[in-house]
N, C-alpha and C positions, 0 to 999 in steps of 0.2 A: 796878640796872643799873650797869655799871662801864664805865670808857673801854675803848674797844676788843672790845666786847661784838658780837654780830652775834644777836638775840632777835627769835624767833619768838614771837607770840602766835596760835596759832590755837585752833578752833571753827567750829562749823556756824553759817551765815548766824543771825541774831538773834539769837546769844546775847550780847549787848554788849560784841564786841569794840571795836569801830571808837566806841562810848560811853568804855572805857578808855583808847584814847588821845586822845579831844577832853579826858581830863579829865589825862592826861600834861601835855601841851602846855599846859594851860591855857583851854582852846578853854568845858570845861564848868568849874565848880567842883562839888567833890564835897559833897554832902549831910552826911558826917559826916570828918572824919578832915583831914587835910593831904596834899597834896602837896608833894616837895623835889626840886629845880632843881641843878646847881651849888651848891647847899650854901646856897640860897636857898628860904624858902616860896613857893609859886607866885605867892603873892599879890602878893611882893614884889620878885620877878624883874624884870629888865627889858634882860638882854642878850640880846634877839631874834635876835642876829646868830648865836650859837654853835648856834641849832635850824633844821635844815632840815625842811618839811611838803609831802609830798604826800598830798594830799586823796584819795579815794576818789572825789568827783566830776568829777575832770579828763577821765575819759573822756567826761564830757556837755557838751564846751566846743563853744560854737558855731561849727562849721565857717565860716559865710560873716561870721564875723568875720574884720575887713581887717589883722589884725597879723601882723607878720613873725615869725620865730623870736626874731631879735635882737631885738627890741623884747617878746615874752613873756618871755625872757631876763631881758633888761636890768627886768622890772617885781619882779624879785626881788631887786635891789639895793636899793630902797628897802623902809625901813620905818623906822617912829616916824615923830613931828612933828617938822616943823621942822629936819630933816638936810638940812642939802646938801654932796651929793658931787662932789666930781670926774670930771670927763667922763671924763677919759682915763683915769684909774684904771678907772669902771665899765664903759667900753668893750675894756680888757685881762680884766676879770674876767668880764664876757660872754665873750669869746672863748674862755679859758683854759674854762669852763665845758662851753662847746659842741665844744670840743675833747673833753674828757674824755671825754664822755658819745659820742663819735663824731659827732657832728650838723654840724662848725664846718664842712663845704661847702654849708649847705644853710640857714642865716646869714641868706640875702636871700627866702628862699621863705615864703611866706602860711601860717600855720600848718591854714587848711584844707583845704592840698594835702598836706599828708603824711598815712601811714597811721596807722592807732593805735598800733601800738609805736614811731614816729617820733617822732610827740606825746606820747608819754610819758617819751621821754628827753630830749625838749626838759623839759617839767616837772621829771625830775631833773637839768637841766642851772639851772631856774629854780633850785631848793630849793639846790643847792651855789655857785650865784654867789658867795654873802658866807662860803665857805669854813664851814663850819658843823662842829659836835664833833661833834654828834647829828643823825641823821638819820632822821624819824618817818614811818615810808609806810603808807597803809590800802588795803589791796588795789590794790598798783600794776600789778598784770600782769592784772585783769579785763579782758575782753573783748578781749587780742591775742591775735596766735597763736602756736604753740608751739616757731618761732624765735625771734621777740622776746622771748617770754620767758627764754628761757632764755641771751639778751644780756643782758637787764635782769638778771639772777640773775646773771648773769657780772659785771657791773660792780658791781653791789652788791659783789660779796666782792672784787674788785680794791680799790675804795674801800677795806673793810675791812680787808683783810689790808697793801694799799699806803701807803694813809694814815692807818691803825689808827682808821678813823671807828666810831663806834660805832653803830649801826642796830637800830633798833627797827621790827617790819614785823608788821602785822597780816595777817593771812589764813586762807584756810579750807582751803587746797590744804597740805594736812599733808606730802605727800610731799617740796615745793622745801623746805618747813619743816626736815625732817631734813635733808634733804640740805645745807642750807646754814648753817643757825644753830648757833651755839656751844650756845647755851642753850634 
């Protein structure tokens, strides 16, 4: 994978896609072989900041949980121990985030009142807070529908081609595959 990459991995459900990128990421280690980061063995990596992750299970997030957008947001500025950041910095980079992704009017709202492709661009607004190189998605557009998806496919390649982010996207829906990925 190279910077400014836009890769498709697809496959029919169980064939271990979404196992290839927990072991990308770091998430599994692989049984035989290495993985390389940044020019880093996985093992030995440690700038979490340049990978953004959405998970395949964000559409199963509990609805009558009491968090706002900004506050789901704002939970993807932190990570490692022992960081402490700046308020006002993480609060422009929340914004700037929910900006991007379209969501920054909707900031103070309960994240169990939007619809699924609402909450799913809150999650790619969580994943790009800390401005990330890499951008690792496992089936982001399961269970919306097929205007939101086809926002979500829009801003993916915006990001890509705008901010030359490199994105790596697991799926089984071959046709946004061609359509969209370089590779």
């Amino acid at each position: 994978v190279r910077a400014g990459d836009f890769i498709a991995i697809v496959g029919p459900n169980g064939s271990a896609k979404s196992t290839l990128l927990k072991i990308m990421i770091g998430e599994l280690l692989p049984k035989t072989g290495d993985v390389t980061i940044f020019g880093h063995k996985m093992r030995q990596f440690n700038d979490w900041s340049k990978i953004g992750y959405i998970s395949q299970q964000v559409g199963n997030i509990n609805t009558s949980f009491p968090a706002t957008v900004e506050e789901v947001v704002s939970s993807g500025y932190y990570s490692g121990f022992g960081k402490i950041f700046d308020v006002v910095e993480r609060r422009q980079a929340v914004k700037v985030a929910l900006e991007t992704v379209g969501m920054g009017k909707l900031s103070r709202r309960l994240i169990g009142e939007l619809s699924g492709g609402q909450r799913q661009k809150v999650f790619l607004a969580k994943a790009l807070v800390k401005k990330p190189q890499v951008l690792f998605l496992d089936e982001p557009t399961t269970g919306i529908d097929a205007r939101f998806q086809e926002e979500f496919y829009e801003l993916l390649t915006r990001l890509n081609e705008k901010d030359n982010m490199t994105i790596l996207i697991v799926t089984h829906d071959m046709d946004e595959a061609l359509k969209r990925a370089k590779k």
